[in-house]
Structures are given as structure tokens and as C-alpha cells.
Steps between C-alpha positions, in 0.01 A plus 500: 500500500646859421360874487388575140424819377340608254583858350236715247291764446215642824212373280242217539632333178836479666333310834321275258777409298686406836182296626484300249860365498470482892163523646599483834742817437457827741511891418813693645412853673603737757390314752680171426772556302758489735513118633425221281424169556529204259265533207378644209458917470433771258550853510562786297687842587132639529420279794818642680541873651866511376780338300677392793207263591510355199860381501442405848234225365795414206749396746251282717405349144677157430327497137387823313306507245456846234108505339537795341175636292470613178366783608611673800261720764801726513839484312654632831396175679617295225880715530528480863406155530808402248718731641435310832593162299833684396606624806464185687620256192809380726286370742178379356387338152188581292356262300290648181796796483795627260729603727745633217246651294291702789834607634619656140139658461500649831838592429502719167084569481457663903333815491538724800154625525221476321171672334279713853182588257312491206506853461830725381756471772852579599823298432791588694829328332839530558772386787556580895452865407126378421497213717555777814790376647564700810142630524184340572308375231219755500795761497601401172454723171264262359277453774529879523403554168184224485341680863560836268355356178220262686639269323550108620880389394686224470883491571725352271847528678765303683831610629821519289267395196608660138333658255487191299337329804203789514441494139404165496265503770346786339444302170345194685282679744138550450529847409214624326366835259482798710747361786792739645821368501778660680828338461796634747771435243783322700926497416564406190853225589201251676413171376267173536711188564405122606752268618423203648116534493480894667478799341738744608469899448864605415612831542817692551485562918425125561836399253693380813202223596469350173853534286503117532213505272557775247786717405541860528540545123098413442374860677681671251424365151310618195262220492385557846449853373308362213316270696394762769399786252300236235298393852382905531443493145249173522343647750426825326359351252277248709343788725430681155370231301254392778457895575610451836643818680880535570702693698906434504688642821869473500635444861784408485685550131565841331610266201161425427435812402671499177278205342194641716534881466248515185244325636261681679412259748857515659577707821849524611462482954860352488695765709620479844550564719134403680345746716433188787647123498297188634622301720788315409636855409522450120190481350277814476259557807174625534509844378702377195247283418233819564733708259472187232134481536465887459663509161340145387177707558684798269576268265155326460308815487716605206430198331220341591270746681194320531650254706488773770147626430338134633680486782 
């Protein structure tokens, strides 16, 4: 006798499926979850107030079974629930699940935030400036902007990322016609690289942790040039050809300026010094982020004015 679990979707179909492969098989919740006793169980991430419960059930598990649906409730159950599976694949084994293949997908497909509304909304992109490192998140220029705008927003930024790394969660987001899209243009020597299944954002200041991996010759090439300016370029031309709104802020690189200078959705809000730092005493603090804000606003009443007049 052994603890088997069975993994899906919080849906009736799901409980049926498992009933009639084990009729005798009990629902996982709250209330039980946390000391199992030989036998059969099901349970989905809905059952369960919090990840954390749910790898607690995978390690009492002896045999796991994945159901997976076609159709999923909610995609984010369905991408928690794996990444659950993938954190704890030393320790446990799932029957019914490509390790190798979830892991890549999860790997070069993650999104760091996704669609708030049906209606036009906000999309904050860029790297730690965006992401509010130093300040809390509702300090943040985004956030700043979307309580000014009325405007729900999603935040497409991680730390050290490069511009090649925002670009392409811009172009596989669900941005939509009539969305605002404010991309905090990053440092242009920054780069995506995966090495032994993890995706590391390389940039100049973190050289000394990872010059086992790459060489210091690869921040300063032409085709890492090319490759950064083509991503602003794509994404140009996606937010016009779906008539999405754009606005491009360089933070952090006056040498964007000479490819961006013509277009009139550029603003330059590179120079420093700041007037306040967050803190870890590098990264702009709150009344930087106030000043950014202010001359986003500037910027999208030039352009795009009746974004202002609904909110």
C-alpha cells in the first residue's frame, strides 16, 4: 500500500476522471493536506491556499500521477502546478509528465506578468529601474503613472534583464489596440544567456560573478549592437501595426539616442545624477521615480492626449 496522488485541474471532470480509476480515492484540501495516510488522493492547486501546500502533499506522495486537462480553469494553475513538479524533480517523480520539455517551455516562454483587463491598460517594461528596486512597488514610475492614468498595468521587468530580454516579452504578451506601453529602455552591453538549463541576465556590473560563463569581449560587439537595436525596431513596428501606444524612455543609455532621436516616441531621462536613491543607494528613489512619472505624463500628453482625458 502507498500514498497516490493524483494531480489536475479544480473541476468536477478532474474528480471524476480520478474516481473512476480509484473509486475509493479522497479529495486533498486545507484541512487535510498536511498528513497523509496510505491511500489514494486527488487534488489540484485550487483545493490548496498556497503553493507550499501543494509540494507538501508531493513529498508525502510515494506515486504521483499528472491528469492534466485539455482545457484549463486557469492557465496560472496549470503553470504553478508544473513549476511545483520542477522544483521538486530531485526528490519526487511524476508519472504522465515531460520533465525536459516543461522545463525548456517554462524556461524560454515565462512571461512576467500578464493581461489585468479587457479594457486599454498600462504595460510597464523594462529592468530594476521599472521593476523598483530600492522603492516599494507602488513607488515605482509605472504604478505611478497607471494611479495617474486610471489605468490597470501590467509589469514586464526583471532585474539586470536587456533590452533584448524586454522586447520579447513585449512581442508575446497579450497586448492589444489602444494599450499604453511604456518601455524604460535599459544599457545597451546586457544580454539573455542559458547555461545549464537557467537563464542568466548578463550585464557589465555582474562580469566578476559570471566570467566563467562568458567572456568580457561579448558586451562589446557589433552584433550585440545589432541584436539590441533590431529588438526596438520589432517592437516599433508591433505597437504600430496593432495600433498599440508607445512610449520609449531611455534610463540608462545616452547612446540610444542616436538610433532613437527621430522618433518621436523617444524621451531621453538618462542623466544623473538622481535627485533621491532607494535603498540599496544606487537605484533611483522615490522622488526620482515622481520626476520619471512627471515627464512620462509630458510625454503622453504630447503624443497621445486622449489617454489623459479618460482618466
Amino acid at each position: 500500500m502507498q500514498i497516490t496522488v493524483y494531480v489536475g485541474d479544480v473541476t468536477e471532470e478532474f474528480a471524476t476522471n480520478v474516481l473512476k480509476i480509484n473509486n475509493n480515492a479522497m479529495l486533498i484540501d486545507c484541512n487535510n493536506y498536511s498528513n497523509l495516510v496510505l491511500g489514494n488522493y486527488y487534488v489540484s492547486l485550487g483545493n490548496l491556499e498556497s503553493v507550499d501546500q501543494l509540494k507538501f502533499v508531493l513529498k508525502q506522495a510515494t506515486d504521483i500521477v499528472y491528469l492534466p486537462p485539455d482545457q484549463w480553469t486557469h492557465p496560472e494553475i496549470k503553470k504553478a502546478t508544473e513549476q511545483c513538479f520542477l522544483d521538486l524533480h530531485d526528490v519526487i517523480t511524476v508519472h504522465n509528465f515531460d520533465f525536459e520539455a516543461t522545463r525548456n517551455l517554462h524556461l524560454f516562454l515565462g512571461l512576467e506578468d500578464k493581461r489585468k483587463t479587457k479594457f486599454s491598460q498600462l504595460w510597464s517594461v523594462g529592468c530594476s529601474f521599472t521593476a523598483g528596486f530600492g522603492i516599494s512597488l507602488d513607488e515605482r514610475y509605472g504604478q505611478l503613472l497607471a494611479d495617474s492614468l486610471n489605468l490597470e498595468v501590467s509589469f514586464l521587468a526583471k532585474v539586470s534583464s536587456s533590452i533584448i530580454w524586454q522586447a520579447d516579452q513585449i512581442l508575446r504578451s497579450d497586448i492589444r489596440s489602444g494599450d499604453l506601453v511604456v518601455w524604460g529602455l535599459t544599457a545597451l552591453p546586457r544580454f539573455p544567456y542559458v547555461i545549464d538549463h537557467q537563464l542568466i541576465h548578463a550585464n557589465i556590473h555582474m562580469f566578476d560573478r559570471i566570467k566563467h560563463l562568458v567572456s568580457i569581449d561579448m558586451f562589446d560587439t557589433e552584433d550585440l549592437l545589432y541584436r539590441t537595436i533590431v529588438s526596438i525596431y520589432q517592437v516599433i513596428n508591433f505597437c504600430k501595426k496593432i495600433d498599440a501606444k508607445l512610449i520609449l524612455a531611455s534610463f540608462l543609455s545616452k547612446e540610444l539616442s542616436a538610433y532613437l532621436q527621430h522618433y518621436k516616441e523617444f524621451i531621453d531621462l538618462s542623466p544623473i545624477p538622481y535627485i533621491d536613491l532607494g535603498t540599496d543607494s544606487l537605484h533611483p528613489g522615490k522622488h526620482q521615480h515622481i520626476f520619471y512619472c512627471d515627464q512620462l505624463l509630458k510625454k503622453i500628453n504630447e503624443l497621445y492626449p486622449e489617454v489623459l482625458l479618460k482618466s
